[in-house]
C-alpha positions as CSV (number, residue, x, y, z in Angstrom):
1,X,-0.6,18.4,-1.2
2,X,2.2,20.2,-0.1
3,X,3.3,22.3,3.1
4,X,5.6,24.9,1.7
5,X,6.2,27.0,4.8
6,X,9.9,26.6,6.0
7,X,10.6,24.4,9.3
8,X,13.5,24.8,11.9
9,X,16.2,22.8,13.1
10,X,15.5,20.1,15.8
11,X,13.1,18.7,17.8
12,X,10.6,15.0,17.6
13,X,7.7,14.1,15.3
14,X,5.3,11.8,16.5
15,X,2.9,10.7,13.8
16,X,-0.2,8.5,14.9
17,X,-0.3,5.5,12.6
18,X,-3.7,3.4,11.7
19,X,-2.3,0.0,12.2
20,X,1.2,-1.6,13.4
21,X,3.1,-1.9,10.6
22,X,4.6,-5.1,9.2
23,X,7.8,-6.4,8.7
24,X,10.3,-3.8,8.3
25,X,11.9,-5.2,4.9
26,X,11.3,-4.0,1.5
27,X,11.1,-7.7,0.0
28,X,8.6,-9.0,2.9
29,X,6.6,-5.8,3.4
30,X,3.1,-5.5,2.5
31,X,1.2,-2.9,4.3
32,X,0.5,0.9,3.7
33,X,2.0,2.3,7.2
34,X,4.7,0.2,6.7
35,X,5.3,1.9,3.1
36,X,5.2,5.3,5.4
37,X,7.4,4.2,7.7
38,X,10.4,3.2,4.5
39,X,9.9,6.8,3.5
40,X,11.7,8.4,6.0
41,X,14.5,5.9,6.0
42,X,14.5,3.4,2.6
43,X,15.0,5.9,-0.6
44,X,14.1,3.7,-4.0
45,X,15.6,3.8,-7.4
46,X,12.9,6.4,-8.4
47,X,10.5,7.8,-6.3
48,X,7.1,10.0,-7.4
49,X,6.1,13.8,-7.5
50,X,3.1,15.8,-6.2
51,X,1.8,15.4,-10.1
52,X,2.5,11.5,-10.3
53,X,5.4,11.6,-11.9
54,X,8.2,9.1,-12.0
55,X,11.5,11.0,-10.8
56,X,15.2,10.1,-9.8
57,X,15.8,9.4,-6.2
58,X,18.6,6.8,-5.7
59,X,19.0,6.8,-9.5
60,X,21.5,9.3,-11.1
61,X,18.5,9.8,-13.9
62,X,15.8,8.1,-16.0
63,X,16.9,4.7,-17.1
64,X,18.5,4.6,-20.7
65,X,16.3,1.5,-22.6
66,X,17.4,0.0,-25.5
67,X,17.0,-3.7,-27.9
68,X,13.5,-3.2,-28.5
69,X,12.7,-2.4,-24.3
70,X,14.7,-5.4,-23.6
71,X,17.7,-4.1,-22.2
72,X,17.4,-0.7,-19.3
73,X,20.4,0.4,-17.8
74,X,20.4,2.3,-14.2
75,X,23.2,4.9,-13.5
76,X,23.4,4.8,-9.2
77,X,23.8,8.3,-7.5
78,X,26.6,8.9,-6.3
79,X,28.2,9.7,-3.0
80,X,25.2,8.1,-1.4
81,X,25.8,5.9,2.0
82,X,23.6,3.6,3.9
83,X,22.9,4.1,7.3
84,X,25.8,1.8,8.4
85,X,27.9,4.0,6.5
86,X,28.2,1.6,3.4
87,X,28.7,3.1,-0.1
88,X,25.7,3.2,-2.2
89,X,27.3,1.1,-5.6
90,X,25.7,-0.5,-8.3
91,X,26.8,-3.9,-6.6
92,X,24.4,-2.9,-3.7
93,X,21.4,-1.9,-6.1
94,X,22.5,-5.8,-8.0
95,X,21.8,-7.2,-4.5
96,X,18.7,-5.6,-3.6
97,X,16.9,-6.4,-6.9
98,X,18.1,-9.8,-6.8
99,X,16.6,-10.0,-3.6
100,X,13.5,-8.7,-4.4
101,X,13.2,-11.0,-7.5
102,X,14.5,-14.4,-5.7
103,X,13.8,-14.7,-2.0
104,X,11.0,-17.1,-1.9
105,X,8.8,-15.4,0.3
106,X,9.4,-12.1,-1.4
107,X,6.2,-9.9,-2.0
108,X,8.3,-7.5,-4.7
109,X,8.7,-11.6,-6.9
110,X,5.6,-10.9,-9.4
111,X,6.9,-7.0,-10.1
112,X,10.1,-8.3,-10.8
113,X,9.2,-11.6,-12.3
114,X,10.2,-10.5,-16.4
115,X,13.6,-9.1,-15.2
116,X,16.0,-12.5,-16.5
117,X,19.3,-10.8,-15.4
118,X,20.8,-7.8,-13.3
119,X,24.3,-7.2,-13.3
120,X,26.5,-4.5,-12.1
121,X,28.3,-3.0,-14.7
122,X,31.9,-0.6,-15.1
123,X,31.2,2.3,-13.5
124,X,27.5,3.0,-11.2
125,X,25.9,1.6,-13.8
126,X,23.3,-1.9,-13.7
127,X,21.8,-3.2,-16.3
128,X,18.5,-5.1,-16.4
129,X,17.9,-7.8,-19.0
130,X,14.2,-8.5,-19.6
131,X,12.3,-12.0,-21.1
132,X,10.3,-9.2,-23.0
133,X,9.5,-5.3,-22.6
134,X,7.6,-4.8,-19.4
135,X,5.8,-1.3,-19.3
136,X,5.4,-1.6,-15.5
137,X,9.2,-2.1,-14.5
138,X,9.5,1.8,-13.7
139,X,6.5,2.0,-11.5
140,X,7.7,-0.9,-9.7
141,X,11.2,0.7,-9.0
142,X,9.6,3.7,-8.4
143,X,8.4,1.8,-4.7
144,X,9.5,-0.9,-3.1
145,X,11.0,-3.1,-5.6
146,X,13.4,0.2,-6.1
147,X,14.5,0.0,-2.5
148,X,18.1,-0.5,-1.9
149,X,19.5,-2.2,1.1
150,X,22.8,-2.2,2.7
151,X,24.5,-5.2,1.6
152,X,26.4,-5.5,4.7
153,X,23.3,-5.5,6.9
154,X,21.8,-8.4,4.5
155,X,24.6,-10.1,5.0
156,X,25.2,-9.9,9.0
157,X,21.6,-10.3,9.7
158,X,19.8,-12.7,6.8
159,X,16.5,-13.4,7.6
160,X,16.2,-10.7,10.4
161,X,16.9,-8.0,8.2
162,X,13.5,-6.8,9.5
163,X,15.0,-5.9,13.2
164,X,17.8,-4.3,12.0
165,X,16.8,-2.5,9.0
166,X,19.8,-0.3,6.9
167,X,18.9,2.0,3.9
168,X,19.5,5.3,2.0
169,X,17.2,7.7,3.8
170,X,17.2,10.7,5.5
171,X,16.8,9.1,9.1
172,X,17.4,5.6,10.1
173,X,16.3,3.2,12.3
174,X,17.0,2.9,16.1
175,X,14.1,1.0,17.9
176,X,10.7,-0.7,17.5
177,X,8.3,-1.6,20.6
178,X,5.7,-4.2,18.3
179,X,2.5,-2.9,18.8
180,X,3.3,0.7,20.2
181,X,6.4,2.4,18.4
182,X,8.9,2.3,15.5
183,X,11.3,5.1,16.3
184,X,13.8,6.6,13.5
185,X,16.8,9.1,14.4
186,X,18.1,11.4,11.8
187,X,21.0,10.0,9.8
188,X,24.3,11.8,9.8
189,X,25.1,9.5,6.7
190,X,22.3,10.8,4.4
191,X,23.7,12.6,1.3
192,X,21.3,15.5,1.6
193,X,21.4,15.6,5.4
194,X,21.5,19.6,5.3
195,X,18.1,19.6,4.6
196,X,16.8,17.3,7.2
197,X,15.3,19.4,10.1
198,X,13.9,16.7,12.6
199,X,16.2,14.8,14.9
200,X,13.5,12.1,15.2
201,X,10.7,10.6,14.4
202,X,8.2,8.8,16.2
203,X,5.4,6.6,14.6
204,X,3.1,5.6,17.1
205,X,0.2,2.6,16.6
206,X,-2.9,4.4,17.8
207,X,-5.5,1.9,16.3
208,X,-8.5,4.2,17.0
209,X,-9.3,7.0,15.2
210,X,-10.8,9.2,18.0
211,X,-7.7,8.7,19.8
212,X,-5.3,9.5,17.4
213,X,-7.7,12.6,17.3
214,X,-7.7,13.4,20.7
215,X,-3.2,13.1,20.9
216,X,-2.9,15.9,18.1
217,X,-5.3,18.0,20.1
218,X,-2.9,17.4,23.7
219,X,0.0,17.5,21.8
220,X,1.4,13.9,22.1
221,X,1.4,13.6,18.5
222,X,1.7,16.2,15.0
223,X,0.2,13.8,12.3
224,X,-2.4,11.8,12.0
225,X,-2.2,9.5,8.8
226,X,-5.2,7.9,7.0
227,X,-7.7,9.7,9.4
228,X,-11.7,8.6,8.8
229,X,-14.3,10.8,7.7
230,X,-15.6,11.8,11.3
231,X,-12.6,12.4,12.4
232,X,-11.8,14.9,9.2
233,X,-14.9,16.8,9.9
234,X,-14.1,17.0,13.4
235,X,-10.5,18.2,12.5
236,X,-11.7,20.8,10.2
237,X,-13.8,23.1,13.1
238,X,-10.0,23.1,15.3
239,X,-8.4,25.7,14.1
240,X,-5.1,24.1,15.9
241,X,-5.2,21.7,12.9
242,X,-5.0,21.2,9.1
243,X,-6.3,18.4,6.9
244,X,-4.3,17.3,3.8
245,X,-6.1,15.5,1.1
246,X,-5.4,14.0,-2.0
247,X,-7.1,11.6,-4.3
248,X,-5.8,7.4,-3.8
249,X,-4.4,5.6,-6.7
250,X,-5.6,2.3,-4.7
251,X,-9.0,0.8,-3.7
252,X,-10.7,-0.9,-1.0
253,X,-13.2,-4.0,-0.5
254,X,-13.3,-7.5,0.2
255,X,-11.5,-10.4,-1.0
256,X,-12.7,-14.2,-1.3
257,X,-10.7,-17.3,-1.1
258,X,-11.7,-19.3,-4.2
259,X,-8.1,-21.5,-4.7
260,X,-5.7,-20.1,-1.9
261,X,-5.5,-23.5,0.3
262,X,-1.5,-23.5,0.3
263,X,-0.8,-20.2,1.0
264,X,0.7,-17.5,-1.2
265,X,2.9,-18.3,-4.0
266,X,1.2,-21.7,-4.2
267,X,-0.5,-23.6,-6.9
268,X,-3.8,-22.7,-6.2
269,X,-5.9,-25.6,-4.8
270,X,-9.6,-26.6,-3.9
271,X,-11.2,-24.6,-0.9
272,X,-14.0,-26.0,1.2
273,X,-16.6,-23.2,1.6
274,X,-19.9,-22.0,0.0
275,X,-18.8,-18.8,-1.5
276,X,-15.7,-20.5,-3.5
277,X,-17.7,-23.3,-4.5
278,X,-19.4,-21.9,-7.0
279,X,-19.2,-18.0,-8.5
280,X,-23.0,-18.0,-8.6
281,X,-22.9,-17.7,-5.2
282,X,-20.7,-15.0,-5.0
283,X,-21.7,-13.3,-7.6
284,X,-25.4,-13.0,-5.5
285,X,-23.3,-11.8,-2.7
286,X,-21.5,-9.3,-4.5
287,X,-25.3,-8.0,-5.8
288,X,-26.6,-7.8,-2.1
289,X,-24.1,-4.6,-1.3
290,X,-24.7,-1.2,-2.4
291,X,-21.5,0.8,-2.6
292,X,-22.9,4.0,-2.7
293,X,-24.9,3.8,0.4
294,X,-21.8,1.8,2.3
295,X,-19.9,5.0,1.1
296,X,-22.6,7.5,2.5
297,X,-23.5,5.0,5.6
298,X,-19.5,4.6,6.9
299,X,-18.0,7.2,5.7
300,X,-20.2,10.2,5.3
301,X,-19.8,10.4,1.1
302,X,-16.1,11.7,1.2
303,X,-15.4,8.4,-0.2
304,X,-15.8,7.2,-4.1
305,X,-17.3,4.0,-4.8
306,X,-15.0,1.6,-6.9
307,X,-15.8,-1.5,-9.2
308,X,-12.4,-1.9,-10.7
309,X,-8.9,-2.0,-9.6
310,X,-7.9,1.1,-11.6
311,X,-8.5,4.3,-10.3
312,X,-9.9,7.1,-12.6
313,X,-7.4,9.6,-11.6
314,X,-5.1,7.2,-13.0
315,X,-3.2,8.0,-16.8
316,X,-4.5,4.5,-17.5
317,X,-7.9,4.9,-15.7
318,X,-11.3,4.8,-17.2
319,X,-14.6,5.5,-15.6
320,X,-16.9,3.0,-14.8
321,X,-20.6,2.2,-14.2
322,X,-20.4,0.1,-11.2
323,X,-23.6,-2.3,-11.1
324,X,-26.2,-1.3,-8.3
325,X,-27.5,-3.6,-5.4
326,X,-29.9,-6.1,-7.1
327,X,-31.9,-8.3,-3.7
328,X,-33.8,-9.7,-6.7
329,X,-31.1,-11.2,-9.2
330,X,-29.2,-12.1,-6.0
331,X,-31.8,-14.4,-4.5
332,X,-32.2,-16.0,-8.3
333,X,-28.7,-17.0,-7.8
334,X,-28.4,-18.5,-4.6
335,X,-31.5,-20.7,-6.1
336,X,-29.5,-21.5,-9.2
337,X,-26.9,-22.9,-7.1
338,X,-28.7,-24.8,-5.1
339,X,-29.2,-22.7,-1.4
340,X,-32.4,-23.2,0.5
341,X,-31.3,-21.7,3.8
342,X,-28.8,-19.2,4.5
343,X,-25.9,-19.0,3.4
344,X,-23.1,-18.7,5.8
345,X,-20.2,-16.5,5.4
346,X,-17.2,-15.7,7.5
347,X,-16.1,-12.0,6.8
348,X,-12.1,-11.1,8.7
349,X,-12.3,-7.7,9.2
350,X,-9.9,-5.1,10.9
351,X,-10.7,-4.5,14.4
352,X,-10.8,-0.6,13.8
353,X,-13.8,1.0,14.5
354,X,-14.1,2.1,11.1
355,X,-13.6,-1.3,9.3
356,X,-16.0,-3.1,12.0
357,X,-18.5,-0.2,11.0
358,X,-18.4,-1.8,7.6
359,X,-18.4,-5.3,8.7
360,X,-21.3,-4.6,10.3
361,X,-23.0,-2.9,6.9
362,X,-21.8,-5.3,4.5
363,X,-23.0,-8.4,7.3
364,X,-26.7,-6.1,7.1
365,X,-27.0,-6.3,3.5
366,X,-26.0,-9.5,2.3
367,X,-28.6,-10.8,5.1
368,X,-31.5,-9.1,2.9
369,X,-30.0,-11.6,0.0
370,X,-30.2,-14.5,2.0
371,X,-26.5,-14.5,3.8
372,X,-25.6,-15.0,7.0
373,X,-22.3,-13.2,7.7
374,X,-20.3,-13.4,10.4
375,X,-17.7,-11.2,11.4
376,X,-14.1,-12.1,12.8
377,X,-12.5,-8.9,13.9
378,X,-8.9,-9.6,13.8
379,X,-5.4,-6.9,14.1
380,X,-4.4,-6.0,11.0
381,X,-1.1,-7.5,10.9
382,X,-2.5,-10.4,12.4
383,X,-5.4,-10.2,9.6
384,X,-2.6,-10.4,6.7
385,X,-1.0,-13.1,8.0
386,X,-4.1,-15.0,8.2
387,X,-4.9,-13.8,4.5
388,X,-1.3,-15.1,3.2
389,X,-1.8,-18.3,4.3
390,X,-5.3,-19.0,3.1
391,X,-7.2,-19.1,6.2
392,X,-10.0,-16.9,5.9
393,X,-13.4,-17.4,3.8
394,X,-13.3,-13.6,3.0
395,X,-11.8,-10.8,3.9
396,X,-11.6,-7.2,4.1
397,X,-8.6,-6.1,2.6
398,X,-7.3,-3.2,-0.1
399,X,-4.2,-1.8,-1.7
400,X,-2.6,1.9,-1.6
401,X,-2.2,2.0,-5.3
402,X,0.3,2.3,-7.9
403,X,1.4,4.4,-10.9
404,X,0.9,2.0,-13.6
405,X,-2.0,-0.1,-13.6
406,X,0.0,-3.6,-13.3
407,X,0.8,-2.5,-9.7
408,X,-3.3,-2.6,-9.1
409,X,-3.5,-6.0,-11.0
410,X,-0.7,-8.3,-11.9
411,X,0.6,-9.6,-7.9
412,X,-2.9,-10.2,-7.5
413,X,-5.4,-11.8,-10.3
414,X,-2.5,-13.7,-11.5
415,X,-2.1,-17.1,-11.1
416,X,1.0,-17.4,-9.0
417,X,0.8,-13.5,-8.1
418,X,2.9,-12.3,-5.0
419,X,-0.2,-11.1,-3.4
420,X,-3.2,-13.4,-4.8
421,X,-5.1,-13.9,-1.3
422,X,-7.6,-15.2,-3.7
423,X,-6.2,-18.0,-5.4
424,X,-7.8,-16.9,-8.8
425,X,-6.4,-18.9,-11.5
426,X,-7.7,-17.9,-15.0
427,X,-6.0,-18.3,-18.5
428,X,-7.9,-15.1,-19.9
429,X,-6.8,-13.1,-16.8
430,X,-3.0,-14.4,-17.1
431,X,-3.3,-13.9,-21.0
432,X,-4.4,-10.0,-20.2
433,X,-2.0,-9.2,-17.6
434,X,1.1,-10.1,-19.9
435,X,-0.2,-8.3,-22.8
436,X,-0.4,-5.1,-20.8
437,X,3.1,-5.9,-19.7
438,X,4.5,-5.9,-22.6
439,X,2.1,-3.1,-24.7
440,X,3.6,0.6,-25.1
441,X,1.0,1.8,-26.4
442,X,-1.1,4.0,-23.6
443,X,-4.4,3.8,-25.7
444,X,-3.8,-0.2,-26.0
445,X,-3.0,-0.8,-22.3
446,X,-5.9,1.6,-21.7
447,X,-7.9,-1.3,-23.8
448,X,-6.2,-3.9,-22.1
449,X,-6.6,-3.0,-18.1
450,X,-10.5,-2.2,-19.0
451,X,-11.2,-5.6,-20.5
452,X,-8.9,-7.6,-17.3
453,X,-10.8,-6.1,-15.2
454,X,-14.3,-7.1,-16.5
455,X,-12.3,-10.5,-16.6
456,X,-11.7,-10.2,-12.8
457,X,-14.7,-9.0,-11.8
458,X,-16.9,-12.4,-13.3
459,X,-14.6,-13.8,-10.9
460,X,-16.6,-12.2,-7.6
461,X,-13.1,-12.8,-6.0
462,X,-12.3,-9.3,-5.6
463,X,-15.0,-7.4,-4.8
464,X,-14.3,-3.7,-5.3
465,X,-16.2,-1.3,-3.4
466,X,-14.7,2.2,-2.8
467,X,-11.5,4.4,-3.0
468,X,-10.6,6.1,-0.3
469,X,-9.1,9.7,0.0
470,X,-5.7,10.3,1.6
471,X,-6.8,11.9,4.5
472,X,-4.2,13.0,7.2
473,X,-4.6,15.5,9.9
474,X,-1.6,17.5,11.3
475,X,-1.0,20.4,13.8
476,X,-0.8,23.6,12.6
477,X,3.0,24.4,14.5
478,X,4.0,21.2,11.8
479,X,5.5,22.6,8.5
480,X,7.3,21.4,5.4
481,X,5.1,17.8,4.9
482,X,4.0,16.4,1.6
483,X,1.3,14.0,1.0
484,X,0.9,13.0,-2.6
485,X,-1.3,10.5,-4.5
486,X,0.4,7.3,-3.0
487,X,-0.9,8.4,0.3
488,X,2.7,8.2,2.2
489,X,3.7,10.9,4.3
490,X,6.7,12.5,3.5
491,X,8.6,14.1,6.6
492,X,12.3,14.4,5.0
493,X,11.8,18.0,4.7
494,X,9.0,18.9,7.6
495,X,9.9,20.0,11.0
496,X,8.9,22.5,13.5
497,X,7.7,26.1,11.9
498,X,9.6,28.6,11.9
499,X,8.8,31.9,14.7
500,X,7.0,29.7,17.3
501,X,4.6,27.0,17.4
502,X,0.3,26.6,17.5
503,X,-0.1,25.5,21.0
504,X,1.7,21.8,21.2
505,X,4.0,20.6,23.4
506,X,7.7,20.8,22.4
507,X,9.6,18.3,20.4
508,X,11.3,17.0,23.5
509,X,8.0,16.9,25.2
510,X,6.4,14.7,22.7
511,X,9.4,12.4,22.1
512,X,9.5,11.9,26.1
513,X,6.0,10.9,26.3
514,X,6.0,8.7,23.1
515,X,8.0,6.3,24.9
């Protein structure tokens, strides 16, 4: 959804943010509002339109592919600098994407796994050698794996990249409070800097709903992003705001740590707890919870319910019959494997009052199965970090979405996947996930994702429950913003509207009380 009305010159955006974002690095990063944050200051190789289409951005066009999809060459835009004022080159784009690929604790490694060499060539050009095609390489350059980073920032500050983050973008960074504030300036070095109206931008953590709400309304803030239900319906009887909506490539629901005792990246090992001792067990758990009336109970039906990692809106998507609660079959299960008493589960949760809502749903249900489910609210941040390293039972966890279904899948149902919280470790699965790499055909991959995700789902380690809608709630004086199906919010062009504002305070007035 787009804003099309045009914005003037000047002026602070504050935009309320679910969550504190994560690490500030393309490689390391992992979370949604931290994918917000990079688009106002990290452009990518490619980027994606309000129809889902893969586009130049940092590219000078589509790649040229050749040697049977083994060989893609990039061309670099050019006249392009970083916010430290170094040259966008193809040596640059060389360094990032080794980066991405090599640094061990890199979350971009499984995306860019097949890639066997990058070199700069003459010219802006870099060429890409793959083991074997790999439909999924565009998608994946298309978001953070095609972020670019100033060499000369990698190199003066390493491993603390993070703090001093330096990209293409049309603002760049100048301070971050953890906790309350990551605040970007807009960046005289951007090559399209003519078109950039704001001269900051504020993203505020604001970790309650009502009061992200409640700032739009007084004018501290002029977006809200991934705003609940309630708070939609709320927003849409103020006639100070507007809602923009789009459907989520991603999914939501609950992960369960069947292998991850190392921590990510790691062989998976043996983990000590009921629910990953035997998939009986979790499958009776997965049968005690009713998606559609979580969706109706939480969050008022303006959800959908999920059962797959692929979303329906998707090129590659099919729709699917997602199995209904069964007490009966569950109980059956638990005796199968064993369980006379309850079964006790520990659920991490996000301490939003949304996601302890759920908790508190999902702890309801599986009791009428014969769980006992206790919840551990925990900050998000704070929640992944306990998820990366394998210490949680289960958690409560989803994923923004990708283009290309491998971006849904591969990082993590596969063995030694960037992101496999899990631990799953399945031949089948693996076996799957490289034959959609390295199949053109859509109707084939089509084939392929449908049958790896039966294949994860008689895992019960990812339990798929709904998708959520990109909700986010602006004031009516803000103009110019897009929201597409990745769910970012895109401020490069939005700013102030033109011939007065709706009733907020004034750019300066915000900015001054942000801080």
């Amino acid at each position: 959804m787009t804003d099309e009305r045009p914005a003037r010159d000047g002026g602070t955006l504050t935009v309320a943010l679910k969550s504190d974002p994560d690490k500030l690095d393309p490689s390391l990063g992992s979370t949604l509002v931290g994918r917000s944050v990079f688009a106002s200051m990290c452009q990518k190789l490619y980027d994606t339109d309000a129809r889902n289409r893969i586009r130049p951005q940092l590219a000078a066009g589509m790649p040229e592919v050749s040697d049977g999809g083994r060989k893609v060459v990039i061309e670099v835009r050019r006249g392009a600098r970083f916010s430290d004022g170094t040259p966008l080159n193809a040596e640059a784009v060389e360094t990032s994407l080794r980066r991405h690929r090599d640094l061990p604790e890199s979350a971009r490694s499984s995306e860019l796994e097949p890639v066997k060499s990058i070199e700069a060539t003459g010219g802006d050009k870099v060429e890409l050698r793959l083991k074997e095609p790999y439909e999924p390489l565009l998608g994946a350059l298309a978001d953070r794996s095609g972020m670019v980073m100033s060499p000369r920032a990698l190199k003066k500050y390493g491993e603390d990249f993070a703090t001093h983050p330096s990209c293409v973008g049309p603002f760049r960074f100048k301070e971050r409070v953890t906790g309350d504030r990551i605040v970007l300036e807009k960046d005289p070095n951007y090559y399209d800097a003519s078109r950039v109206h704001l001269r900051k931008v504020v993203y505020r953590t604001i970790v309650d709903g009502n009061v992200r709400l409640a700032n739009l309304r007084s004018g501290d803030a002029q977006i809200s992003d991934q705003t609940a239900p309630l708070e939609v319906q709320s927003a849409l009887t103020d006639d100070t705001l507007q809602v923009f909506n789009s459907p989520t490539l991603g999914y939501q629901g609950l992960t369960v740590n069947i292998g991850n005792s190392r921590g990510l990246g790691k062989k998976p090992g043996k983990v000590n707890s009921s629910l990953a001792r035997d998939g009986r067990i979790r499958e009776a758990f997965a049968l005690s919870l009713d998606r559609a009336l979580i969706n109706k109970i939480v969050f008022q039906g303006m959800y959908d319910t999920a059962c797959g990692p692929v979303a329906p809106s998707s090129e590659l998507g099919t729709k699917m019959r997602c199995p209904g609660r069964d007490l009966g079959r569950a109980r059956q299960l638990l005796r199968e494997a064993g369980e006379k008493g309850r079964v006790p589960v520990e659920l991490t949760i996000s301490n939003t009052v949304e996601d302890m809502r759920l908790g508190q749903v999902v702890q309801a249900m599986a009791k009428d199965a014969g769980f006992q489910v206790k919840l551990r609210p925990t900050e998000f941040t704070t929640l992944l970090e306990h998820a990366d390293k394998g210490d949680f039972e289960a958690v409560s966890v989803g994923w923004s979405g990708r283009l290309d279904p491998a971006g849904n899948i591969d990082a993590f149902a596969a063995t030694l996947g960037s992101e496999n919280r899990s631990g799953i470790s399945d031949e089948r699965i693996d076996s799957l996930i490289e034959d959609g790499r390295r199949t053109a055909d859509p109707d084939e991959r089509r084939e392929i994702y449908r049958d790896v995700t039966a294949a994860i789902n008689d895992e019960h380690a990812l339990i798929y429950l709904y998708r959520q809608r990109n909700y986010v709630v602006t004031t009516k004086e803000i103009a110019g913003l897009r929201v597409y199906g990745d769910g970012l919010i895109r401020v490069e062009n939005a700013g102030y509207a033109r011939g007065g504002d709706a009733g907020g305070k004034t750019g300066a007035d915000t900015e001054a009380r942000s801080r």
